[in-house]
C-alpha positions as CSV (number, residue, x, y, z in Angstrom):
1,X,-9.6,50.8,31.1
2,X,-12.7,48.7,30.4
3,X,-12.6,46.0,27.6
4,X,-14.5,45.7,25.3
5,X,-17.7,43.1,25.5
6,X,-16.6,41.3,23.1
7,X,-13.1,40.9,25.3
8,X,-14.8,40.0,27.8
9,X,-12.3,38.8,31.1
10,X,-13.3,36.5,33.8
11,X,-12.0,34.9,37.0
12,X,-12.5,31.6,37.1
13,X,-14.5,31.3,34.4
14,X,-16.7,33.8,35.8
15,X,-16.8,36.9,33.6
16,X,-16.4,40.2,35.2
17,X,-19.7,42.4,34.3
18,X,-18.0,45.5,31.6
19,X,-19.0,49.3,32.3
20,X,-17.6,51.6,33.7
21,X,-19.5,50.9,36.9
22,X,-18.5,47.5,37.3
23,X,-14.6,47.2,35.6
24,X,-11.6,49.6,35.8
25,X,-8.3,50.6,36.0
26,X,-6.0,50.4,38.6
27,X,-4.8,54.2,39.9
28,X,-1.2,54.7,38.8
29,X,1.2,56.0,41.3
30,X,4.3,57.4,40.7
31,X,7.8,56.0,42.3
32,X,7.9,59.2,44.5
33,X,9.6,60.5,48.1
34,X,6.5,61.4,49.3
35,X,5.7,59.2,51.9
36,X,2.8,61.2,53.3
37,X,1.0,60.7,49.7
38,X,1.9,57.0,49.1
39,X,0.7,56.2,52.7
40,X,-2.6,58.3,51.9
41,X,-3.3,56.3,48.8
42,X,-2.7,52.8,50.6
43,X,-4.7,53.9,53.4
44,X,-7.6,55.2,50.8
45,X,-7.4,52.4,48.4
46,X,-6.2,49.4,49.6
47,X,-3.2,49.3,47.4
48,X,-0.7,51.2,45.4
49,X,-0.1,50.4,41.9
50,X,3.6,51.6,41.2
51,X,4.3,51.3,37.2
52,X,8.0,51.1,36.5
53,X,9.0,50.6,40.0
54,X,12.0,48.4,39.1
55,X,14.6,48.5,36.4
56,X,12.9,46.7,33.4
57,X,15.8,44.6,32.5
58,X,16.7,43.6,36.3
59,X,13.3,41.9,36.0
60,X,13.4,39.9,32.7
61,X,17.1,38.6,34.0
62,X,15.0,36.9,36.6
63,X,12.3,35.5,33.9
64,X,15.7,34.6,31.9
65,X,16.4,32.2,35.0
66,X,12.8,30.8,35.5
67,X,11.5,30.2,31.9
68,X,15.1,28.4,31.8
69,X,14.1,26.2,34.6
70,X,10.8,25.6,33.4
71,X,11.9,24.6,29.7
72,X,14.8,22.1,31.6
73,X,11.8,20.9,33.1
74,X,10.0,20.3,29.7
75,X,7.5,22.5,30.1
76,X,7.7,24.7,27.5
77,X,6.8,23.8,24.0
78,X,9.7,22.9,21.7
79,X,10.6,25.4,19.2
80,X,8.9,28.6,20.7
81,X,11.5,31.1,22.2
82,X,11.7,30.2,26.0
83,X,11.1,34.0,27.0
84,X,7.9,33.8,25.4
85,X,7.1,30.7,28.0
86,X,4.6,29.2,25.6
87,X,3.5,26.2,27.6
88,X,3.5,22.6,26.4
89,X,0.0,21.7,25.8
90,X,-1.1,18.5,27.8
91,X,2.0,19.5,30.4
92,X,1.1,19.2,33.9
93,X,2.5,22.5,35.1
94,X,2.9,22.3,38.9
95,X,6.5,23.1,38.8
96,X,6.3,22.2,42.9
97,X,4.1,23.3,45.2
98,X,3.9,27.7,44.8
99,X,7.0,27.3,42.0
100,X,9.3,26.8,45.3
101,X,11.7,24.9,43.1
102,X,11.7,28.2,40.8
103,X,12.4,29.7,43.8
104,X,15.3,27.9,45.6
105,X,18.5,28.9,44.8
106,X,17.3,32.0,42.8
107,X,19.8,34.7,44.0
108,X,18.5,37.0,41.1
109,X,15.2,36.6,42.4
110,X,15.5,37.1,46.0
111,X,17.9,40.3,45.4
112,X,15.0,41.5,43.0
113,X,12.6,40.7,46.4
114,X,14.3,41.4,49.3
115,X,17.3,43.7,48.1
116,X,17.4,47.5,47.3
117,X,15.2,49.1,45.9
118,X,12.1,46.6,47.7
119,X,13.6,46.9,51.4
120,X,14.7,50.8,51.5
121,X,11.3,51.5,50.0
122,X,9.1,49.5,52.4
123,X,11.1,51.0,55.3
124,X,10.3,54.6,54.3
125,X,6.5,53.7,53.7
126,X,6.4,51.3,57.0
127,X,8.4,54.1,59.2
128,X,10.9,51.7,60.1
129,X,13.4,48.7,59.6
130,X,12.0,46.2,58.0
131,X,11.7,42.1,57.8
132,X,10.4,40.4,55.2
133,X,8.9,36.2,55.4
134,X,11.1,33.7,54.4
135,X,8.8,32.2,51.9
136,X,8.0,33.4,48.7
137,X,5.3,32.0,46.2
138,X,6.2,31.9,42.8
139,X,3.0,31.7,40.8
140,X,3.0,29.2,37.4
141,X,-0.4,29.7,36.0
142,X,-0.6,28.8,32.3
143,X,-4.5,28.6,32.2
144,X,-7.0,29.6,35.2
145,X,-7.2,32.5,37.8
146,X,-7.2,32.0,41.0
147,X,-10.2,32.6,43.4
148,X,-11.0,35.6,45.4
149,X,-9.9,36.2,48.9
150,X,-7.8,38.4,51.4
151,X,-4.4,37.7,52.5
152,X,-5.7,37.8,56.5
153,X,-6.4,34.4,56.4
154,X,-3.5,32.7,55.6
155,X,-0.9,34.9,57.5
156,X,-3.1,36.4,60.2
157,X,-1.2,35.2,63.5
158,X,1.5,38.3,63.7
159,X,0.4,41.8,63.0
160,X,-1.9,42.7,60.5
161,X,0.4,46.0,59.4
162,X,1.6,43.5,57.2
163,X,1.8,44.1,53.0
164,X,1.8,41.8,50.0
165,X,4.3,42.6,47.3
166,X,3.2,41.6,43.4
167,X,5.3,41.2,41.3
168,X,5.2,40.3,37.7
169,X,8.3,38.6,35.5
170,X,6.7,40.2,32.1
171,X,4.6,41.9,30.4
172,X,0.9,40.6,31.8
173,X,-2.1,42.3,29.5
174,X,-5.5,41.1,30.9
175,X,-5.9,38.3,28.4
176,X,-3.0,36.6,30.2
177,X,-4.5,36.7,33.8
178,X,-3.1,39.5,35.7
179,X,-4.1,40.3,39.5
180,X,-7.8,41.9,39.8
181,X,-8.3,44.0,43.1
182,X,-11.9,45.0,44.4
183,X,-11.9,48.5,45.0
184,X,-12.2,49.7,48.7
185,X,-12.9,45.9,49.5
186,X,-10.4,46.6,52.5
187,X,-13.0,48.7,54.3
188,X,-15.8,46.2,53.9
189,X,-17.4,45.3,57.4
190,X,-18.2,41.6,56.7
191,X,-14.1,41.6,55.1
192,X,-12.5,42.7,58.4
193,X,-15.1,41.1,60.6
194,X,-16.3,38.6,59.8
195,X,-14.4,36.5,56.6
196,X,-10.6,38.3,57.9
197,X,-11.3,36.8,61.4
198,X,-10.4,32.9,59.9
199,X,-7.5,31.6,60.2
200,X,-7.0,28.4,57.3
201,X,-5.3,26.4,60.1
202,X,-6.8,26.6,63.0
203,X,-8.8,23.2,64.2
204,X,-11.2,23.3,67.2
205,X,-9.5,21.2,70.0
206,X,-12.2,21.8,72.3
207,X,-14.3,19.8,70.1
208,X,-11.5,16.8,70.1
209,X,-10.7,17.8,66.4
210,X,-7.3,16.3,65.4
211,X,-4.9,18.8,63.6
212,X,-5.9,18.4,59.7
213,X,-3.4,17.0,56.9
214,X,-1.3,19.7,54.9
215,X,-3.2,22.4,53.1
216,X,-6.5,21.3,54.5
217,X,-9.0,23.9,55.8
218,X,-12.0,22.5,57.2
219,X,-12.9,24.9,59.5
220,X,-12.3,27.8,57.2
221,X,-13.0,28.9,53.9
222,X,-10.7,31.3,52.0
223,X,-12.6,31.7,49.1
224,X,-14.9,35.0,49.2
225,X,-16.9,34.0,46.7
226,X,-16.5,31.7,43.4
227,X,-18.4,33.9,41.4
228,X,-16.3,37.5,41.3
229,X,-19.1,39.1,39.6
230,X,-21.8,38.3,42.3
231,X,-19.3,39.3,44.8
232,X,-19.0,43.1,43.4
233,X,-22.4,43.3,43.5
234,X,-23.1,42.2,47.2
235,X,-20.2,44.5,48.3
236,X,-19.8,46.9,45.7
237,X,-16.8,48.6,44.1
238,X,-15.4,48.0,40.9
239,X,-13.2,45.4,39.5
240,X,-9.5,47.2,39.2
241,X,-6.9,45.7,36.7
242,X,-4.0,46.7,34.5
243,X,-2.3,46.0,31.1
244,X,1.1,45.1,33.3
245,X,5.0,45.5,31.8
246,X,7.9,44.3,33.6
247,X,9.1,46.3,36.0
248,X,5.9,47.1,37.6
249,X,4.9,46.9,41.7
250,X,1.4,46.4,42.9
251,X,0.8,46.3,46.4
252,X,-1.8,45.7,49.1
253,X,-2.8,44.8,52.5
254,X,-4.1,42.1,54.8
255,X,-8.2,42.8,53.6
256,X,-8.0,43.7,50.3
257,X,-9.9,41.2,48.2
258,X,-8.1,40.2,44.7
259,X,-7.7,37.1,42.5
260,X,-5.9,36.8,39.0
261,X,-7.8,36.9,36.2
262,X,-8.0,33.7,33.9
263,X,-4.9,33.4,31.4
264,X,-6.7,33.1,27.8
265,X,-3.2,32.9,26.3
266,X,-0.9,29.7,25.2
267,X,1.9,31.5,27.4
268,X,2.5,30.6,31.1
269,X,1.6,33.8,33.7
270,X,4.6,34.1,36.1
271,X,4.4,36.6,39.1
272,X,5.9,36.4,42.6
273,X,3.7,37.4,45.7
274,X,6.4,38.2,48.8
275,X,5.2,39.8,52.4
276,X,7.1,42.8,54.3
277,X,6.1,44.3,57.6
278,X,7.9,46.2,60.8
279,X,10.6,43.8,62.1
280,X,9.4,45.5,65.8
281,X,6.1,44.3,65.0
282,X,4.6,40.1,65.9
283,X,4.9,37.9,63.0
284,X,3.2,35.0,61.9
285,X,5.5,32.2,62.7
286,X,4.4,29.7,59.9
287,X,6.4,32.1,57.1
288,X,9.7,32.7,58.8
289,X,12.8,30.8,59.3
290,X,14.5,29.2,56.6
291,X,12.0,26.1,56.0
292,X,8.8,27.8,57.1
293,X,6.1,25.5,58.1
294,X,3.4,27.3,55.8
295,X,-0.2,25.5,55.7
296,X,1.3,21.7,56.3
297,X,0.4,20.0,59.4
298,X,3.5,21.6,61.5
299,X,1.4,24.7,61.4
300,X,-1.9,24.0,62.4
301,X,-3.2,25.7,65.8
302,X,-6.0,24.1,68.0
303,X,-8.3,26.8,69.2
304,X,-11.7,27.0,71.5
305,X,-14.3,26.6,69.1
């Protein structure tokens, strides 16, 4: 897939150079038993794009539950459908901090996330029983992308055998902003050793630096680069994306770079992004636990600068 130039797509308002050389399309993998492939592929490629991984249906009831929220919240605009999620120009849409109040007390949600098919299928790929973080972003975007990075960063403290789930609550074509990987990023030198050796909240106490305030980073920067475009170019690869439907999977690991394209649409871009990894393995101890401490100040770590 490669639009058009005259549909062009961008990530924060940078737009994604078109050719074949530059833009593409995700590989589609097929929901399959064989473990030895889909390992293979997510070794190869950084990710696995599974199309039709979940019922179809099991995953609008849980858009069913959130646009609901969202239009009690009045942020939807009156008269549209509220499956459509048409946004109510002007609202501020910040539904709290990652959509966690789209989140709490979604069971349909959490048995989409951390129920069968997710857990029996991570187990077989993982080679193992499983655990999953207790926190789970729910992502609201009804205009911009979000900026490039790796997950490493932000959840880099247990072990790194550690895979982001994406997941989104209906049909996502590329005008509305879906997820943009850069191919074989994961294997980049500078990714793994360099930018993926940060962590967001560590603070130098050597220095007689005081921990910083919640969802500061001053000692870190998670962005890769603001311009996506200039980024493929000093790293190379092309820009992967997909027309996504309900139902589908993409996943990836720790290094992989990605950020959402830009939503060009009037309709709000819902997605969840949810972390599984060996339960025998270390894990990052700001995303477990029933009120995980995430980036706020609970979870900042000195460290000898």
């Amino acid at each position: 897939m490669t639009p058009p130039a005259t549909d062009a797509i961008s990530i924060l308002g940078h737009e994604l150079e078109p050719g074949p050389d530059s833009l593409g399309e995700l590989t589609r993998t097929e929901h399959t038993d064989d473990v030895a492939l889909l390992r293979s592929r997510l070794h190869d490629d950084g990710y696995l794009y599974l199309p039709g991984f979940f019922e179809r249906e099991a995953v609008l009831a849980v858009r069913r539950v959130l646009v609901g929220r969202l239009a009690a919240g009045g942020l939807l605009a009156p008269g549209s459908p509220a499956m459509e999620a048409v946004a109510l120009r002007g609202a501020p849409i910040e539904f709290g901090r990652d959509g966690s109040e789209l989140v709490a007390g979604n069971e349909l949600l959490h048995g989409l996330l951390y129920g069968d098919p997710m857990m029996s299928f991570y187990e077989s790929l993982l080679g193992g029983p499983v655990r999953h973080f207790g926190f789970t972003w729910l992502r609201i975007i009804p205009g911009g992308g979000t900026w490039v990075h790796t997950d490493i960063v932000f959840m880099g403290r247990g072990t790194s055998n550690l895979c982001t789930s994406w997941v989104p609550y209906g049909d996502i074509p590329s005008a509305m902003g879906g997820l943009a990987i850069l191919e074989r990023s994961h294997n980049h030198d500078v990714i793994r050793n360099v930018y993926g050796r940060q962590d967001v909240d560590s603070y130098c106490e050597n220095l007689g630096q005081e921990p910083p305030d919640d969802y500061e980073w001053p000692n870190a920067s998670p962005i890769l680069d603001e311009d996506a475009a200039a980024l493929r170019r000093r790293l190379g690869g092309r820009w992967l994306t997909a027309d996504y439907r309900a139902g589908d999977l993409l996943l990836f690991g720790m290094y992989t770079a990605h950020g959402a394209l830009d939503n060009r649409s009037d309709r709000i871009r819902l997605s969840s992004d949810s972390r599984y990894q060996l339960a025998a393995d270390p894990v990052d101890e700001r995303w477990v636990g029933p009120h995980p401490t995430g980036h706020t100040k609970a979870g900042k770590r000195g460290v000898v600068c």
